[in-house]
Structures are given as structure tokens and as C-alpha cells.
C-alpha positions in Angstrom: 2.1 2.1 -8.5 5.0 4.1 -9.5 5.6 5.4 -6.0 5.1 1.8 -4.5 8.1 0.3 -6.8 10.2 3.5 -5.3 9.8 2.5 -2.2 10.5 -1.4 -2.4 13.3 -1.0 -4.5 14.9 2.1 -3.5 15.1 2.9 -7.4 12.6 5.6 -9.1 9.2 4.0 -10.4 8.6 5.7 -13.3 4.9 6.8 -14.4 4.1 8.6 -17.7 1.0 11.1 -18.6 -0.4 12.9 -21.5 -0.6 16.7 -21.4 -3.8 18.8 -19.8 -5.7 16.8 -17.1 -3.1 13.9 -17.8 -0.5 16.0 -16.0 -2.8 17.2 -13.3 -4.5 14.1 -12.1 -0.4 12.9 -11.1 -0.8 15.7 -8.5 -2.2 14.0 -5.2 0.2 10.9 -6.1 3.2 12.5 -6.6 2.4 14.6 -3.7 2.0 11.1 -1.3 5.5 10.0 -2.9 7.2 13.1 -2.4 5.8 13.6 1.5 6.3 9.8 2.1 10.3 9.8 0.2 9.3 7.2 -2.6 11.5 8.2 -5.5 9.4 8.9 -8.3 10.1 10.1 -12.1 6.8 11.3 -14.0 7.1 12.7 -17.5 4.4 14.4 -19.0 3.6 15.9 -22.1 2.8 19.4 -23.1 2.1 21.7 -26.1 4.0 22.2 -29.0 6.6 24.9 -28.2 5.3 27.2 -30.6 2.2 27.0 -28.3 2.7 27.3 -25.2 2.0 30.9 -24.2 -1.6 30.6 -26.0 -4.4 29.2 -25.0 -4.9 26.2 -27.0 -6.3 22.8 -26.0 -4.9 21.1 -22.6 -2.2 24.0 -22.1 -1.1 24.2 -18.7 2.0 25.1 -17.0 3.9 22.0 -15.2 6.2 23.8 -13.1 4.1 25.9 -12.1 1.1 23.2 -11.1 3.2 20.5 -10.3 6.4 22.7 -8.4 4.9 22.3 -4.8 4.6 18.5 -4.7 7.9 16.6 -6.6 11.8 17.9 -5.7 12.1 19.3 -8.9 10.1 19.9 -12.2 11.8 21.1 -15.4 10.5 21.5 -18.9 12.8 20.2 -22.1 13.2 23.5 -24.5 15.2 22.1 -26.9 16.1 18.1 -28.2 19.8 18.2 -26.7 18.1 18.9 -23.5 16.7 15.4 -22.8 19.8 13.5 -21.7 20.8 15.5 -19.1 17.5 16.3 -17.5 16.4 13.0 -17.4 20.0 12.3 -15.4 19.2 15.1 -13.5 15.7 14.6 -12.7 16.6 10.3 -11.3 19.4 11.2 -9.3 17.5 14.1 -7.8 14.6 11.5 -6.6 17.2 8.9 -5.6 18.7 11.7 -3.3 17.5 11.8 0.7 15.1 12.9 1.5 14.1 10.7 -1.8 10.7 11.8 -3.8 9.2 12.6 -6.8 10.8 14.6 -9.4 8.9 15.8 -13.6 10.1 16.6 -16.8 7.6 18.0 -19.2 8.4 17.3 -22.6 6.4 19.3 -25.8 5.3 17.2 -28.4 7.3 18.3 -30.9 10.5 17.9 -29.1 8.9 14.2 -28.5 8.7 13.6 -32.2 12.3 15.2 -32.9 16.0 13.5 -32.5 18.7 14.5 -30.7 22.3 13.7 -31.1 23.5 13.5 -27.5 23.8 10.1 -26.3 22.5 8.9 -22.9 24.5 8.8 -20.0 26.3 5.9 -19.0 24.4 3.9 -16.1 26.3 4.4 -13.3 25.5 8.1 -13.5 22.0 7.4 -12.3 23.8 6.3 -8.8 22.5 8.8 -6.5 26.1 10.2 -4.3 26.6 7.7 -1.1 26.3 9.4 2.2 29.5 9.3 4.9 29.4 9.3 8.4 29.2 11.9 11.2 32.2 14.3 13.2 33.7 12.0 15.6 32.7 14.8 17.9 28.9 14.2 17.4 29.2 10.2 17.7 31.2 10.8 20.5 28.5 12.9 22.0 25.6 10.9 21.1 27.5 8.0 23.0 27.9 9.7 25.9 24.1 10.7 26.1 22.7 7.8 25.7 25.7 6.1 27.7 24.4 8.2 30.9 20.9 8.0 30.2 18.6 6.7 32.8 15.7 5.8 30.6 17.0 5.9 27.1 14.6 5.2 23.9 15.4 4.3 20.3 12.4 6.0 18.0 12.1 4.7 14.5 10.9 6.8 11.6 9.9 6.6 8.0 13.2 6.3 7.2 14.6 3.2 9.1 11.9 1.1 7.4 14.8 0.6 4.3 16.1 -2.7 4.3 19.1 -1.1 4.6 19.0 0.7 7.9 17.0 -2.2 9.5 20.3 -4.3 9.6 22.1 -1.8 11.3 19.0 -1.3 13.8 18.9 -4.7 14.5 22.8 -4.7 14.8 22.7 -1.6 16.8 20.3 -3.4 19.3 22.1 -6.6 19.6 25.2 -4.8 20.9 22.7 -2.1 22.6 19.3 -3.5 23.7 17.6 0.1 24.0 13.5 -0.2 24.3 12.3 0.7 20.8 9.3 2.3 19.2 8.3 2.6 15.6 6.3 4.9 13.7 3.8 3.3 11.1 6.1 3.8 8.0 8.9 1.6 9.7 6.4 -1.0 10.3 8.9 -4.4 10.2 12.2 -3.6 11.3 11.9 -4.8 14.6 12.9 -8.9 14.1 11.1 -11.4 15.9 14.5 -12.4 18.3 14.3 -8.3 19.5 10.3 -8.4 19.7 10.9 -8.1 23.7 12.2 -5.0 23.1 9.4 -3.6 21.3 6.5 -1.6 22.6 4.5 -1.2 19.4 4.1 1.8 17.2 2.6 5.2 17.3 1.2 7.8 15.4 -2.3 9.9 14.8 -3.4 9.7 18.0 -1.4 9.5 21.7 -2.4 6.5 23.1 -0.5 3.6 22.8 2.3 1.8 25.0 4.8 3.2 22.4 3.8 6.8 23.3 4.1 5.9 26.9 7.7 4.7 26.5 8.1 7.9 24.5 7.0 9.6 27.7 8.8 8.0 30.2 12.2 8.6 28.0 14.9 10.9 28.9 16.5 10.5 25.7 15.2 9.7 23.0 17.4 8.3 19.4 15.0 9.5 16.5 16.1 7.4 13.5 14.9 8.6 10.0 12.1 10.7 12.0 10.2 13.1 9.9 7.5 14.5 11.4 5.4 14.3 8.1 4.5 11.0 10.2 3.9 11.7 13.6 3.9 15.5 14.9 6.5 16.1 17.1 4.1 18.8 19.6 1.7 15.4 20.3 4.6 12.8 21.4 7.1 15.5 22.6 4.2 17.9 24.3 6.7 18.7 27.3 9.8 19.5 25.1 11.8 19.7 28.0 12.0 16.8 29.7 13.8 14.6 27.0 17.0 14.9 25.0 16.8 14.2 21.4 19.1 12.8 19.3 18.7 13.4 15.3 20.1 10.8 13.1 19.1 11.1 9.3 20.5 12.0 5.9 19.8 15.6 7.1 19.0 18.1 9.4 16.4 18.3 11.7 13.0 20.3 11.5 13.9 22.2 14.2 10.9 23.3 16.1 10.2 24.2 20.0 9.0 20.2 20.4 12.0 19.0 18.4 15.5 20.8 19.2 17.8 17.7 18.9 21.1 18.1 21.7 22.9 16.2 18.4 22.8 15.4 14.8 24.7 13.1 13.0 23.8 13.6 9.6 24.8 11.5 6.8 24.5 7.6 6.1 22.2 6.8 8.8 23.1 3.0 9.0 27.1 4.1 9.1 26.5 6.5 12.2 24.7 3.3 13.6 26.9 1.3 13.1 29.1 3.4 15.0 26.9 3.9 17.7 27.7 1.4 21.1 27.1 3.5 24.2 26.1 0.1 26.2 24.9 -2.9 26.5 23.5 -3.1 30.1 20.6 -0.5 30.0 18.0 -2.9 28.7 18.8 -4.9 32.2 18.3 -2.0 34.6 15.4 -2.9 36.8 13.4 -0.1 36.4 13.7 0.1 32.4 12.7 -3.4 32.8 9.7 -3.3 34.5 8.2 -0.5 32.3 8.8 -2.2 29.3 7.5 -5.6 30.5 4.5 -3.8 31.6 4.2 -2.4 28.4 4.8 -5.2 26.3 1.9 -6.6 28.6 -0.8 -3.9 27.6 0.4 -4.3 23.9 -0.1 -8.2 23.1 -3.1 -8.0 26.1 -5.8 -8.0 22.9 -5.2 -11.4 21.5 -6.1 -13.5 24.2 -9.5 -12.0 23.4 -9.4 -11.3 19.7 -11.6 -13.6 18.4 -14.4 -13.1 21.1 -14.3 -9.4 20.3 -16.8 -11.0 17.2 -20.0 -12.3 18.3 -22.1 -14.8 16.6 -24.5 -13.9 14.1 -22.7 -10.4 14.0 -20.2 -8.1 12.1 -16.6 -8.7 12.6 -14.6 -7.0 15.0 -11.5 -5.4 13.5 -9.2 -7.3 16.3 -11.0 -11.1 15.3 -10.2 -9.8 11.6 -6.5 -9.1 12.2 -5.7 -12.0 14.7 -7.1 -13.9 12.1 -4.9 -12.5 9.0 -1.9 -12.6 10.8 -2.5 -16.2 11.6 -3.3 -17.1 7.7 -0.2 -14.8 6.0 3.7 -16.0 6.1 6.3 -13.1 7.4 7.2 -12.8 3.5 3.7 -11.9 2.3 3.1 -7.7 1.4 0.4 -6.5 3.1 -0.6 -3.0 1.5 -3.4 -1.1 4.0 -5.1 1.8 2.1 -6.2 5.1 4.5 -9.4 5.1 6.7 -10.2 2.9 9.9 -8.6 0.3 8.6 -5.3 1.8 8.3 -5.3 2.5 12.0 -6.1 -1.1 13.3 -4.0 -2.2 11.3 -0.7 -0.4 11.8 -1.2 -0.6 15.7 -2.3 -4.5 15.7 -0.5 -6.2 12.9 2.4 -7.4 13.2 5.3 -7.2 10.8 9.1 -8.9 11.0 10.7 -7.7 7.7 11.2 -4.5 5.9 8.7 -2.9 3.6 6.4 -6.2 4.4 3.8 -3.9 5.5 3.2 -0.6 3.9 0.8 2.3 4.7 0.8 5.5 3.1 1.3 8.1 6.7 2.4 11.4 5.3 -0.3 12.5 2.9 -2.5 9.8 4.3 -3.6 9.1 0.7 -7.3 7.5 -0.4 -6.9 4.6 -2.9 -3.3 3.9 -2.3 -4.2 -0.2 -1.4 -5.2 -2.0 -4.4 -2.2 0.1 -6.7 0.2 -0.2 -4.4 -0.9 -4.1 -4.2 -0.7 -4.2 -8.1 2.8 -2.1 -8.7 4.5 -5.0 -5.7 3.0 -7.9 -7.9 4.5 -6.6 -11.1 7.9 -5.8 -9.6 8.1 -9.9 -8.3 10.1 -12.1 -9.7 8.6 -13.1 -11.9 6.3 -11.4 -11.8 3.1 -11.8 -9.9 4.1 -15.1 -8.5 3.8 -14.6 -4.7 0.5 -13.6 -3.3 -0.4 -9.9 -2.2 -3.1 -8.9 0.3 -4.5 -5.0 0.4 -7.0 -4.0 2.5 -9.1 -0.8 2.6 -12.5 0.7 3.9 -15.6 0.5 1.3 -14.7 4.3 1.0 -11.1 4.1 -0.1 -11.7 1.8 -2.5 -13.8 3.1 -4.1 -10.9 6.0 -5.0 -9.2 3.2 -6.8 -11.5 0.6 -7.9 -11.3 0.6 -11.5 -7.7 -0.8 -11.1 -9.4 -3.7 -10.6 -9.2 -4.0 -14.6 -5.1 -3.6 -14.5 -4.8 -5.9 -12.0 -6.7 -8.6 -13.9 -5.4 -7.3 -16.8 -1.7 -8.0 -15.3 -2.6 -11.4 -14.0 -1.9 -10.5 -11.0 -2.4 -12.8 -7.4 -3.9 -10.1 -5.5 -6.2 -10.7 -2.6 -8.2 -7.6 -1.0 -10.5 -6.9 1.4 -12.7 -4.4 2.6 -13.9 -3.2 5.5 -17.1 -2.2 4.4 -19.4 0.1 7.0 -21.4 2.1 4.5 -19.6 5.1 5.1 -16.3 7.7 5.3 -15.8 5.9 8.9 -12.9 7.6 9.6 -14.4 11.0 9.4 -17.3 10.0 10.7 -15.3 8.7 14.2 -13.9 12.3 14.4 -16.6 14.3 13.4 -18.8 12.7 16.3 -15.8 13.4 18.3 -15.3 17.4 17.7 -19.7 17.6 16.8 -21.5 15.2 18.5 -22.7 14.1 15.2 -21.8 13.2 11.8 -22.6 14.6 8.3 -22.2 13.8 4.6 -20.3 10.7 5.1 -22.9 8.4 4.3 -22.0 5.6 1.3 -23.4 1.9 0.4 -25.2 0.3 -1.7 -22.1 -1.3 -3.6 -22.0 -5.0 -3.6 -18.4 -5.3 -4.1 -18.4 -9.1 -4.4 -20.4 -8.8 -7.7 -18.4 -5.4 -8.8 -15.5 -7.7 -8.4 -17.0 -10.2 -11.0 -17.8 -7.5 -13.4 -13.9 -6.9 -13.8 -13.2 -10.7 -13.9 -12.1 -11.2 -10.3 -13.3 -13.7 -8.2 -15.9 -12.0 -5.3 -16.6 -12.7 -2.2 -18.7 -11.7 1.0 -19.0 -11.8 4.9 -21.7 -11.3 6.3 -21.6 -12.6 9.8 -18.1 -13.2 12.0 -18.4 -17.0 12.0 -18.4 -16.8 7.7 -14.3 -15.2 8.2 -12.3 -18.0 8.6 -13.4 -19.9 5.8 -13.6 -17.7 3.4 -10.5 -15.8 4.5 -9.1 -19.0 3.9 -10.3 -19.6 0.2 -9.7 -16.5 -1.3 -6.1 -16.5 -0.1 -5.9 -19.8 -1.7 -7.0 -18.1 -5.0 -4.8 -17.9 -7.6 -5.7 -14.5 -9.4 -7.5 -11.1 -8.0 -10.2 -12.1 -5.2 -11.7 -8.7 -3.4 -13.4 -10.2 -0.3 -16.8 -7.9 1.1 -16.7 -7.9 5.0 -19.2 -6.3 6.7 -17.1 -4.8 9.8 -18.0 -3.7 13.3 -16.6 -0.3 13.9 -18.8 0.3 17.5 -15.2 0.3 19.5 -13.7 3.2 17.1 -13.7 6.1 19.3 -11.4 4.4 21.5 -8.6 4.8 18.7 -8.5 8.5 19.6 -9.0 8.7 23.3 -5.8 10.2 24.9 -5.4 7.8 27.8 -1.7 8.4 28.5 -1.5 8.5 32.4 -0.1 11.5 34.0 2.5 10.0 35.3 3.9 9.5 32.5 4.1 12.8 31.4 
């Protein structure tokens, strides 16, 4: 929850835990914010000083546990310490690449005073980034300028609402064909959808890695490959030239050796970026990208269909059928599994941070908090409806927020795609084994687990039962959890590599 208001807000969610097992079950969260750059401050309590090289009840050491997954963890020795490390530790998470920072505070420092006043606001104000050498823009111009097949690639970190206006400023004076990973899901408009040829990630297969492939340069924008490894859309390192433009350097590697980097405030160097505006019109960027956009909207003429009558619902009826039912302004919050990969591929989003999915850590359980910390942050709040979606499996990481989220009040509507088992193991197991093993669930009806926390349940059972009760619980006015039983026979096709070899 902490991590979700980080990354709609751009300001550090905060998140507090008791000492001992308090402290370590933050791990795998702070972890997800810190891989994912969702600023996040968690303070945790430890032992009395006098303490805390003995064993004694819920000792442990913070740095040392909690070191590898936030940007900094310090411990307060002494009262007059607190001020400054809590400065410290906010502007160190609001800093790119943002995460997760920890103080640990001992409990009797926590019960003592301290005579140092807090710092003024404005201190928290992480330092504002400038803009490239004119020498790099300069040469970033000219490559892209004499490009024959130039691409703009969008990473985790041009999914801020602030670098999608100067993408969508950058593309109006430069029409480049542009791809996004999952994490910038939504900052492609719908007036520059023609330029669009989906997003990628997990597996090679879509028109987006095609693009990719056909690309002699190629703009990364906020690329991390924490999302996407550069070795599976970059496999023949040589045939592109990359352009690196983020708050920092690249990750350099033999698949991604940027010819430039212009490091700083990534929507600054965009803005200064205007090689051209006559590539999009080139007849033979055209006809790839129309071909492309082609294959990518080809599934909705058949969607529905994909369903049969009497049977489970296909994934593609499902998500035709949300994006019908939603506005462009709801959140959608997909938890990992399946689910998470239908999703990101098929749904479309127009706005930033609309649609969020955790790709990094690709985190269990992240749908129905993530849901719950966007409804609190509204204003007011829980007002607007949120949908989350997750596999029977990943919910089942998170489920007893159901009680905080009815607790809350909050307008919360989530489904599940519910197979009886870990399906997205079991996909990938059967593809590496020719069988699957231990990933077996069921027996949870999650309509009447809903009721159990006070939230209004419901179940489909057969594909013509969607629409209508799709329909009523995202009238609901509260927390509805909605049990679909979903057809998951087409899932090895998510992982087939398909990409012709002519376009390697």
C-alpha cells in the first residue's frame, strides 16, 4: 500500500512495523518498491539500546536484513539523531532511481525527547535534475535524424505523469513508432494510438518486439532492465544503436551499450529532443507499423467468441469486456500470475499510472493492496471506483486485506481469475517438463470468503453469466470480489517465440 501511494504520487508512502518478525515480513515489499522505483519510507522498531547485542526477544539486525532491498537503512543511536535521518532517509527515496529507504528506531529512544526541531518542508524536496551536454543532444539528434527505421522504447520510468507530457510532446513534433514496457502502461494518448505497437516484456513475442527488431535505433526512455532483459529484445546487440535517456547511467552490458546518454531530467532532454518530423511518413516505416498495428487490435474482432457457451471465460472475452465497462480515469491494479500477462499485453490504457502491474520483482499479492492504498489516497477518499484483478493463487497472498478494505470503506471491485491452481507456473513448468507439479489449489469459494469479511460476493460460472454480473458489481458501491472461473487452454501461446526471422 505504501509503495502504491509512492508511485501515484511521486512522494514516499510511508509504512510502520514493530520490531522482530514485524521488521522482516516488510522484506518482499520493500524489495518490489525498491526494484520497481516506488519511493518508500518504513520505520521499524528494535530493542532497547542497552539490548541489542544479546539475545533477547525479537532482536534482529535491520541493516543487516533489510540492507539488500531499500537505498539505505540506518539505525537512530541517540534522540538528536531522528531529525536528520528521517530528512535523510525521504530525500534518499525521492531521489532517481527512487525506492525504499528504513530507519530503525529502539524503543527507548521512541519513548525519549529530543530537542532538535524538524526540518523545514521544503528540505524533503528531493534536488531537480538538469539537462544533458549539448554535445550528447546534439548527437542523439543526429542519430535518430539519419535513422532509417528509428524506434522510441518506453520504460518503467516514462510511466510518471511527468515524462508522459513530454513523450507525447516529443511525438507530436517527432512521430517515431513507439513501444512500451508494462510499467509505462498509459502514456501513449489515444490521438498517437497509430503510433503504437503494443507493449512487451516476459516473453518475445509481440508486434512491439518485432518493431524492436526491425529498429536501427532504438530511444530507450526510463529503460531499466529490472523490466524487460535486455539479451531477449536486443539478442543481436549489433544491429541497433541505442540511445540511453534516464536520470542515470546505463547498465551497460554486451546487449545494451548505448552510442549516447543523456542523463539527467529525462522530460528536459525530451523536450530538447526534434531530430524530425517526416520519419513516421516514410513508406517503408509505414507499412511495418500498419502491419503491426494490424496483428495487435486483430483479437477484438473475435474476443467475445473466444468464450463459448456453457463454458469458462476466455481471458480475451474477459478483457474486451472490462475495457468496454471502465472510463479512461478508472485504476486498474493487476496482481502477478496469468492474469498479469493478458492483461498488460490486451488492455488498453490512455493515462498515466491508470494501469499498474508490479514487473520488477513480479510480486504475489500486490492487487487488492495496491487497489486499497489508490482508494485511500483519492480525494476524498475512496470516492471513485477501483478494479484489481488477480489469479485465485495471488490472492490468496493478500486476502485478509479484504478486512482493511472494508474496514476503510473502500469502492473496490476485484476479480479473480480462478483455475484451481499456480497457472502461471504450471504454463512453464509443462513447457521446460512436459508436466506440472505442486501447483495444485481450490476449493475456495471466494464469493462466500468475500461475505465472511463483509464484502459483497459474486461468481461466474459459465461465459454468458460475465456481462451481467461484471456489470453489477461495478455498480457496487463498497468491496465486491467477483469468482470467475477462467479458461486458461490458450496459455502456452503467451510464451511461444514466434518472432519471424526476418525480423531479426
Amino acid at each position: 500500500m505504501a509503495a502504491v501511494v509512492g508511485r501515484l504520487t511521486g512522494r514516499p508512502g510511508v509504512c510502520i512495523a514493530t520490531s522482530g518478525p514485524g521488521a522482516s515480513n516488510l522484506t518482499t515489499g520493500l524489495a518490489t518498491a525498491t526494484t520497481e522505483g516506488d519511493p518508500v519510507l518504513a520505520i521499524v522498531g528494535i530493542v532497547p539500546r542497552a539490548q541489542s547485542h544479546r539475545h533477547t526477544h525479537q532482536s534482529l539486525s535491520i541493516p543487516n536484513l533489510l540492507s539488500s532491498v531499500c537505498k539505505s537503512v540506518l539505525n537512530v543511536d541517540v534522540e538528536d539523531q531522528v531529525s536528520e535521518i528521517v530528512l535523510r532517509s525521504i530525500r534518499t527515496a525521492s531521489q532517481f532511481p527512487q525506492g525504499a529507504t528504513c530507519f530503525a528506531i529502539p524503543m527507548d529512544v521512541a519513548q525519549s525527547t529530543t530537542k532538535v526541531p524538524a526540518f523545514d518542508t521544503k528540505a524533503f524536496s528531493a534536488p531537480k535534475y538538469g539537462i544533458a551536454p549539448a554535445s550528447s543532444l546534439e548527437a542523439a539528434n543526429k542519430l535518430v535524424k539519419e535513422a532509417k527505421f528509428p524506434v522510441l522504447f518506453l520504460g518503467m520510468r516514462a510511466g510518471s505523469p511527468e515524462v508522459v507530457r513530454s513523450v507525447r510532446g516529443f511525438l507530436k513534433r517527432c512521430p517515431l513508432p513507439v513501444v512500451e514496457t508494462f510499467q509505462a502502461a498509459g502514456a501513449i494518448s489515444k490521438d498517437l494510438v497509430h503510433l503504437f505497437a503494443g507493449r512487451v516484456g516476459l516473453f518475445r513475442n509481440q508486434p512491439g518486439d518485432k518493431l524492436l527488431a526491425t529498429a536501427d535505433v532504438i530511444v530507450c526512455v526510463g529503460f531499466d532492465a529490472y523490466e524487460y532483459d535486455a539479451n531477449v529484445w536486443n539478442s543481436n546487440s549489433s544491429d541497433a544503436t541505442l540511445i540511453h535517456i534516464d536520470y542515470h547511467e546505463a547498465d551497460y552490458g554486451v546487449h545494451y551499450s548505448p552510442e549516447v546518454e543523456l542523463l539527467g531530467s529525462i522530460e528536459s532532454n525530451l523536450d530538447l529532443l526534434s531530430p524530425s518530423d517526416k520519419i513516421y511518413s516514410r513508406p517503408e516505416v509505414t507499412a511495418v507499423c500498419l502491419a503491426l498495428r494490424e496483428e495487435l487490435s486483430a483479437w477484438k474482432a473475435t474476443a467475445k467468441s473466444q468464450s463459448q457457451p456453457g463454458g469458462l471465460v476466455h481471458p480475451l472475452h474477459f478483457i474486451a469486456l472490462l475495457q468496454e465497462s471502465l472510463s479512461e480515469d478508472t485504476l486498474v491494479t493487476v496482481d502477478i500470475g496469468t492474469v498479469y500477462i493478458w492483461m498488460m499485453r490486451f488492455f488498453y490504457a490512455y493515462q498515466p499510472r491508470r494501469l499498474l502491474s508490479s514487473n520488477g520483482q513480479q510480486t504475489l499479492g500486490v492487487g487488492l493492496p495496491w487497489a486499497i492504498g489508490a482508494s485511500l489516497i483519492q480525494d476524498p477518499p475512496c470516492s471513485q471506483k477501483v478494479v484489481s484483478l488477480s489469479g485465485d493463487g495471488g490472492f490468496m497472498f493478500s486476502s485478509q486485506e479484504l478486512s482493511t478494505a472494508v474496514l476503510q470503506k473502500c469502492n473496490i471491485t476485484h476479480f479473480i481469475w480462478n483455475d484451481g491452481h499456480y497457472n502461471m507456473v504450471e504454463f512453464q513448468e509443462v513447457m521446460k517438463y512436459g508436466r506440472s507439479s505442486g501447483i495444485a489449489l481450490g476449493g475456495v469459494d471466494f464469493a462466500k470468503f468475500a461475505e465472511a469479511f463483509g464484502a459483497k460476493g459474486f461468481r461466474v460460472e459459465k461465459a454468458e453469466e460475465l456481462e451481467e454480473v461484471m456489470a453489477e458489481a461495478l455498480a457496487y458501491n463498497g468491496v465486491s470480489i467477483v469468482d470467475i472461473k477462467i479458461d486458461y487452454s490458450h496459455n502456452l501461446e503467451l510464451a511461444q517465440d514466434i518472432i519471424p526471422e526476418d525480423y531479426r
